[in-house]
Every structure is written in structure tokens, then in C-alpha cells.
C-alpha positions in Angstrom: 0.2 -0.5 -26.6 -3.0 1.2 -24.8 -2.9 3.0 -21.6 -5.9 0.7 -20.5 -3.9 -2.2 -21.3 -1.0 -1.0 -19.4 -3.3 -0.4 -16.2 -4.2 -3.7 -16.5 -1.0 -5.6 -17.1 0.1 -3.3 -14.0 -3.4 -4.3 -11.4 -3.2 -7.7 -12.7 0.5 -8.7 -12.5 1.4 -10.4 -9.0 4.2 -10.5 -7.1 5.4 -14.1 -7.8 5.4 -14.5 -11.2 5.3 -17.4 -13.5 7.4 -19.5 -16.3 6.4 -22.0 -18.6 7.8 -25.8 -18.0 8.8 -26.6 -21.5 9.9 -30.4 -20.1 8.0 -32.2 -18.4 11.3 -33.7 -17.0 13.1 -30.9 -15.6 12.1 -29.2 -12.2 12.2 -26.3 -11.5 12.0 -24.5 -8.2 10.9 -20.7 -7.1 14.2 -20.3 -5.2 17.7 -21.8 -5.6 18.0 -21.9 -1.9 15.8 -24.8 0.3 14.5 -22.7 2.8 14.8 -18.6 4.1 14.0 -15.6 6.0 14.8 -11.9 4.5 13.5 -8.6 6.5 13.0 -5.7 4.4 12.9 -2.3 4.5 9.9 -0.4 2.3 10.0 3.2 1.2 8.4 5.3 -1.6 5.9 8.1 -2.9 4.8 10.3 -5.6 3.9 13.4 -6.3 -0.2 12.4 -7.0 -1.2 16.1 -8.0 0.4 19.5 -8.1 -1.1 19.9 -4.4 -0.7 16.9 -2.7 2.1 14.6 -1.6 2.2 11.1 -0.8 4.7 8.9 0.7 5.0 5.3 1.6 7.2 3.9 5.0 6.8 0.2 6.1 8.9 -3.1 6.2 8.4 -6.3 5.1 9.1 -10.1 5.8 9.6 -13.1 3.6 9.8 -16.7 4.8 10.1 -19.6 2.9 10.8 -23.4 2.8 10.8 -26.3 0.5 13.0 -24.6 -2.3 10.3 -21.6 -2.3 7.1 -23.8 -2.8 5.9 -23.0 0.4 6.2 -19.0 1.3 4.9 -16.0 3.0 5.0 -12.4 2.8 4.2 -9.9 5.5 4.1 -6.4 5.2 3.1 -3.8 7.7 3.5 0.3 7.3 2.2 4.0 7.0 0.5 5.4 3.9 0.7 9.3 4.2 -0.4 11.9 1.5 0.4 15.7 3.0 -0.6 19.1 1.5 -4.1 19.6 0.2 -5.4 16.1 0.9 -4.4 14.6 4.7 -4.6 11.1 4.6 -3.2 8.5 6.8 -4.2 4.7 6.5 -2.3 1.8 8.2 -1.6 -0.8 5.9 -0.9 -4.3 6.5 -1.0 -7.6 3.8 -0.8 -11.2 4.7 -0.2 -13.3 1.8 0.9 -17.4 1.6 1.7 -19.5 -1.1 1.6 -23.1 -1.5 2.2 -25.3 -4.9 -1.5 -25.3 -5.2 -3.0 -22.3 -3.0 -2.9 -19.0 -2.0 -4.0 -17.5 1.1 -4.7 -13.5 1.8 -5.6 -12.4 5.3 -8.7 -10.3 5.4 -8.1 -8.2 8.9 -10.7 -6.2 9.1 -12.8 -9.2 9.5 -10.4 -11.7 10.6 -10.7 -14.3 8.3 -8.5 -15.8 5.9 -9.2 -15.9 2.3 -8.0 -19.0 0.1 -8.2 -19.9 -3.6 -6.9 -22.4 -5.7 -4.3 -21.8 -8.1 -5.3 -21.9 -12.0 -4.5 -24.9 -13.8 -1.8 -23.0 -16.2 0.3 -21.8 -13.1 3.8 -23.3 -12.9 6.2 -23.0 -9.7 9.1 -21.5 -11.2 9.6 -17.6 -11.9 12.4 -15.8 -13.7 12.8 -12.2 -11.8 15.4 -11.0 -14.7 13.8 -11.6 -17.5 14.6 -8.6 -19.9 16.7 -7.1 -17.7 20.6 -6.8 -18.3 22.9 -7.5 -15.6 25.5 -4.9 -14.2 28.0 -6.0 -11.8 27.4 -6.9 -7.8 26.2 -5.3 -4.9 26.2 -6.1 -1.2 22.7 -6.1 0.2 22.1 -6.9 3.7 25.9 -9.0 3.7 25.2 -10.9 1.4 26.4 -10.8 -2.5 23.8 -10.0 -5.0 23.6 -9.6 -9.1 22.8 -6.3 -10.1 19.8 -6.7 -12.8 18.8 -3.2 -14.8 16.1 -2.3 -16.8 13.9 0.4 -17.8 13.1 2.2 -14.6 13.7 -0.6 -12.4 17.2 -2.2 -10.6 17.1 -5.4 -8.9 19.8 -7.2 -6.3 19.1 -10.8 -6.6 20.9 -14.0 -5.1 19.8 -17.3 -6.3 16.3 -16.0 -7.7 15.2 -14.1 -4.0 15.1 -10.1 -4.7 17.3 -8.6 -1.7 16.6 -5.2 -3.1 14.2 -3.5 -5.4 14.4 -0.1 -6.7 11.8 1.1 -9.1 10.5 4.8 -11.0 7.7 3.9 -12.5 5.1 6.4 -13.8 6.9 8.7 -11.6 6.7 7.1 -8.8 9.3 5.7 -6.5 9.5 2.2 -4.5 12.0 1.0 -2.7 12.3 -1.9 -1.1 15.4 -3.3 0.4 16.7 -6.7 2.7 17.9 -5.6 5.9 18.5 -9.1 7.0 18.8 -12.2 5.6 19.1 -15.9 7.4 19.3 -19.3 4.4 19.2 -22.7 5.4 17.4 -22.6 8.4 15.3 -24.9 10.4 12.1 -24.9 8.8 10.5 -28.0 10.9 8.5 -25.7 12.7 5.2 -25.6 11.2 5.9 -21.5 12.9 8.2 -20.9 9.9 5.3 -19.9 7.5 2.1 -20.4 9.9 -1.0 -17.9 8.8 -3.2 -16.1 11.6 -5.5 -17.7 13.6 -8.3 -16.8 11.6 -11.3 -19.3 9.7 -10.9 -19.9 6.2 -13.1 -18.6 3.7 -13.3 -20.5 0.1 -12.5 -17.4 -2.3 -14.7 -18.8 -5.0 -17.8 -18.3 -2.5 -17.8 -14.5 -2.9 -15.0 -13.8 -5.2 -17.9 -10.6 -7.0 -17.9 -9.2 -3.3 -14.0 -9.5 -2.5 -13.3 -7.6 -6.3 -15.8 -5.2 -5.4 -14.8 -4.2 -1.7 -11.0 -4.8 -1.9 -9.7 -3.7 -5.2 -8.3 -0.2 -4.4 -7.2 -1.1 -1.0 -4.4 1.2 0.6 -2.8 -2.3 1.0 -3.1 -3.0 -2.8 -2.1 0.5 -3.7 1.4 -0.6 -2.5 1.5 -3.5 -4.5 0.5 -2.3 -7.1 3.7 -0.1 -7.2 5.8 -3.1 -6.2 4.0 -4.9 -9.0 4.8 -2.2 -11.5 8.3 -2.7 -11.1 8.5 -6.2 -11.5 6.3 -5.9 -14.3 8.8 -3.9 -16.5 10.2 -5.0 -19.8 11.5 -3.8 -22.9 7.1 -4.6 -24.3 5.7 -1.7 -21.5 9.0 0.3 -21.7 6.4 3.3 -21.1 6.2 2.8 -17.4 9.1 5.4 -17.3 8.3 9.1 -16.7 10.1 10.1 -19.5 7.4 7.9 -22.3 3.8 9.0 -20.4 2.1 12.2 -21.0 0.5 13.8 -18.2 -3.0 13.4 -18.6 -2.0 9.1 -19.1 -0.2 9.7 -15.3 -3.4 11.7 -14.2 -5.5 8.9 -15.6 -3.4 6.1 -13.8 -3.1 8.3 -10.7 -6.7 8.8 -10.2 -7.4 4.5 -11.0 -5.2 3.5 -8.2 -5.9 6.0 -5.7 -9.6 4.9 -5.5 -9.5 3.7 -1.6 -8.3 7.3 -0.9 -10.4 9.3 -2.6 -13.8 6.9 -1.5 -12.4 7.6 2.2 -11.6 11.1 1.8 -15.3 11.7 0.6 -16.8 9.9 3.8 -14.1 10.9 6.3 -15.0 15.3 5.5 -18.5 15.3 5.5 -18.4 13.5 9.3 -15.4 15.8 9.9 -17.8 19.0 9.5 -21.2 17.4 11.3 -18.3 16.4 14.5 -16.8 20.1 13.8 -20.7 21.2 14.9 -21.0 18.9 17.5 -17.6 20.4 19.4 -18.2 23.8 18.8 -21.8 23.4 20.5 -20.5 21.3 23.0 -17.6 23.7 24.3 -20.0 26.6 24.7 -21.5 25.1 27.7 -18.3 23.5 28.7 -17.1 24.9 32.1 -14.1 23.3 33.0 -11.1 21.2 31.3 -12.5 17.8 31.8 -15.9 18.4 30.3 -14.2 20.4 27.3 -11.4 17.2 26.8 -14.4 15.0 26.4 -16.3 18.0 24.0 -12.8 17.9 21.2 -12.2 14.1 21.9 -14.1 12.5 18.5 -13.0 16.0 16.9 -9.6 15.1 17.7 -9.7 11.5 16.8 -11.3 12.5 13.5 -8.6 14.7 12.3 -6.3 12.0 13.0 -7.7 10.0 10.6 -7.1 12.5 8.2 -3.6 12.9 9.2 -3.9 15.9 11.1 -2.6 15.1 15.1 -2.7 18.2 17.5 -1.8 18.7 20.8 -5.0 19.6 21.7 -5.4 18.4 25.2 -6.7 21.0 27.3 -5.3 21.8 31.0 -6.0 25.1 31.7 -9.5 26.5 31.1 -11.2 30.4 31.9 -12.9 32.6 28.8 -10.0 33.7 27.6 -8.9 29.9 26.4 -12.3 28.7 25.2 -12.9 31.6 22.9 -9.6 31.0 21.6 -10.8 27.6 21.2 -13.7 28.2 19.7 -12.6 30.9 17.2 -10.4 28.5 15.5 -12.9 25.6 15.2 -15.2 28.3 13.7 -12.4 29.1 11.0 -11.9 25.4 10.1 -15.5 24.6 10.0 -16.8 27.6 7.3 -13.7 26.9 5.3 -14.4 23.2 5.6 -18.2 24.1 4.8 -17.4 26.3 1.8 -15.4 23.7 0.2 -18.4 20.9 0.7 -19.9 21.7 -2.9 -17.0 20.9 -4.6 -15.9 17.5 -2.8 -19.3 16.8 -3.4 -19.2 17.0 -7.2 -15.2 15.5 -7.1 -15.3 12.4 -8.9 -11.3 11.5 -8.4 -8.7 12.3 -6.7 -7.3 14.8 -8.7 -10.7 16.5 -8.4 -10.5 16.3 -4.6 -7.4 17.8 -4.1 -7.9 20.7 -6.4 -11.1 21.2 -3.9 -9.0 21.0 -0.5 -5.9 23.3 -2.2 
């Protein structure tokens, strides 16, 4: 099997997978509990090139009623890559489920985002299929079947995933039930409300939404999460062990798109606002004028996963030369290196610029 048919089983798998009703008769539910709430915990990262780091902390929420018909996932956390590329993007992803919708939450511009479900899509979904079972675990108090399979391990009572460990491609995700509640009063319409925010028909500018939100930080994570439910013993390859490095390099560089596109906006405004401070503290005279000078320096660097103590108290020659001596070393490395993250094209390219 192709690597670019492996990508693409991987981007286009999702999270709540299907199964084929082969009578009409028989009905089949999601989950073999009515109705739910599980917490978890999210953890994960990679090594994405030989000089840069990148880890994933966050935690998640499920709710769910009507046998699993009707459910919603939450997840809120911090993407972080360290060493030659800083990087630090908040990620949060809304998503509901309904027998015959789905509904995403756009936040950035607060709207909701719904779209029917295709006519072939069936309520049911069976989370071990080719995986081989291997004893019990307790997850979050509760008694779960341990599932294995190639580079992947699930905990699962009555179809709901209480834990999820994966290695796929060389890269770990982990995502694990802290808490778990069944049975509870789902009357509420509370229980698996969406934000306050209009609805947008998905069909209307499906081009645009494919185009601006494909390799968001939000969908890097599920992709990962996705990988692991997607193994079977057909893309066995996932695992380090079957991949060469340039197919890892290839994958790396696909997924990590909404990092590398900010990376190459974030340094070129980085070096204009390194400019902007060092002119600005040369007139500076005292400590409030020279807070106000480093403030969008400051602020930028943070978006780049860089946060400094920088607030300034104390203020004479002495400390602004210091001051501007550093900003003057940052800025000429910064500025030497601007040729080559001009011509990067990927990730990997990037990071070999900013080692």
C-alpha cells in the first residue's frame, strides 16, 4: 500500500467510526450504555526533526445520551515544539454528533459549522475490530477490556474507549479517562448543548473551510488520535519499525502544515518588532517608557514560545545597554537566518534554518 494512500486513510479517518447494518432488523447502538460522561486526560509528542521537539498536554470531555446517538466531544490543551523551532498554539475542538448531523465549532469566528451526514453512514462503530484482546485493566475505577494491536492498546467498556495508547509513525498519544459517571440524568438539554454561536450550513463554503482549516493545530491532534484508531492488520506500517525515514519526513512535513505556515509569518514580524524596540529604547529614559518600548517584542516571542521575565524595574545606562546589546544579538542572528526561512518550503526545511 502507498504512503499517499496511508496519509489519506490517516487525514480522512474520523473519530467515530462506522459499521455496516447487514439487517435491516437488528439495531444497533454507538454505545452499550444509554447515556455518560468520561473526562480525559491527553498527552503526547514526537520527535518532528533531529532539531526540534514537540509535545502535546490537554484533556478532554465526552458526553453522551440516547445510547450514544446524541454525543459531544470537547478538547482543550497546549501544543508546544522546543529546540530549533518555538512554537506554542492553544488548541481547542468542539465537535457534536447527532443520528443525522455533525456540528464543529469554528472559534475564531464564533460560529458553528453543521453538515449533514452522508447517506451510507450507519450509527454503530466497532472500536476492536482487528485488535486481539488481552486481559483487563482498571481505568478511572471502572473495569475495562484490554484490546491490542499493532502500535495501539485500547481500555474499552461497553464500546466507550476509557484509554488510548498509541505509537504510530513514531509518535506517541495518549489519552486516558480520569473520570467516568453512566446513567446519568440527561434531561437537561445542558448534557450535550453546543456554544452560543449561529449556525453556518457547511455545504455553503465547504472549498473555503478545506482550504483554511485543514492543517489546523486542533486537527494535528486528531489526526494522531485518528491514526491510532485507524490501525489494523491492512496499514500495519503505521509502526516505527515498517516506515523509512524519508516516508516519516514526508508525513511529518504533511501534517505539520499550520506550524510551518505560522512560523513563516510569526519571524518575519518578529525581526521588523525586533527593529521597532531596539529604536524605541534608545530614546527611552525611564522604566515605564522602556516597558511600553519591549511590550509587542515581548508578546511576540510568546507566541513563539519564548516567555521572559523581561519587565523592567530599574533603569540607568548601565541596564539599557545591556538591554539593547542583547536585542542586537537576536535580531542579526534572526536577520542572517531570513534567506533561508524564506526559501523553507516545510517544516523540516525550517527547522534545519533555525538549528
Amino acid at each position: 500500500m502507498s504512503l499517499s494512500h496511508h496519509i489519506k486513510m490517516i487525514l480522512l479517518s474520523t473519530c467515530i467510526g462506522n459499521v455496516t447494518l447487514l439487517h435491516a432488523e437488528v439495531t444497533t447502538h454507538p454505545f452499550e450504555v444509554e447515556s455518560g460522561m468520561v473526562i480525559y486526560e491527553i498527552s503526547g509528542g514526537t520527535q518532528l526533526t533531529p532539531e526540534t521537539n514537540l509535545s502535546i498536554k490537554g484533556s478532554a470531555k465526552l458526553r453522551f445520551k440516547e445510547w450514544g446517538e446524541v454525543k459531544l466531544e470537547e478538547e482543550d490543551g497546549l501544543l508546544l515544539t522546543t529546540g530549533a523551532i518555538k512554537h506554542k498554539q492553544h488548541v481547542k475542538r468542539f465537535e457534536k454528533q447527532t443520528k443525522d448531523t455533525v456540528i464543529t465549532a469554528d472559534y475564531e469566528n464564533e460560529q458553528l459549522l453543521e453538515r449533514k451526514k452522508g447517506s451510507t453512514t450507519t450509527n454503530g462503530h466497532n472500536e476492536t475490530a482487528s485488535l486481539v484482546k488481552k486481559g483487563q485493566e482498571s481505568v478511572a475505577g471502572i473495569l475495562c477490556d484490554v484490546w491490542v494491536g499493532p502500535g495501539v492498546k485500547k481500555c474499552i467498556y461497553k464500546n466507550i474507549v476509557l484509554k488510548l495508547e498509541s505509537h504510530v509513525w513514531d509518535i506517541s498519544y495518549v489519552r486516558v479517562a480520569t473520570k467516568a459517571v453512566f446513567d446519568i440524568n440527561t434531561s437537561d438539554d445542558e448534557a450535550c448543548g453546543v456554544p452560543d454561536y449561529p449556525v453556518q450550513e457547511f455545504a455553503l463554503f465547504k472549498d473555503n473551510i478545506k482550504t483554511k482549516n485543514r492543517y489546523k493545530a486542533e486537527n494535528f491532534c486528531k489526526v494522531l488520535k485518528n491514526a491510532a484508531y485507524d490501525i489494523n492488520e491492512h496499514n500495519a506500517s503505521y509502526s516505527a519499525d515498517d516506515i523509512t525515514d524519508e516516508e516519516r519526513k514526508k508525513f511529518i512535513n504533511h501534517i505539520t502544515q499550520d506550524i510551518y505556515k505560522r512560523q513563516k509569518k510569526l519571524l518575519p514580524k518578529l525581526l521588523k518588532s525586533m527593529k521597532k524596540t531596539r529604536e524605541c529604547l534608545q530614546t527611552g529614559e525611564d522604566p515605564f517608557t522602556a516597558n511600553q518600548c519591549i511590550e509587542n517584542f515581548s508578546r511576540m516571542k510568546e507566541q513563539l514560545g519564548t516567555k521572559e521575565d523581561d519587565y523592567i524595574i530599574l533603569w540607568d545606562d548601565k541596564r539599557k545597554n545591556v538591554l539593547l546589546d542583547k536585542i542586537e544579538d537576536e535580531l542579526i542572528d534572526l536577520q542572517s537566518r531570513m534567506p533561508c526561512i524564506n526559501r523553507a518550503k516545510n517544516i523540516t526545511d525550517l527547522s534545519t534554518c533555525m538549528k
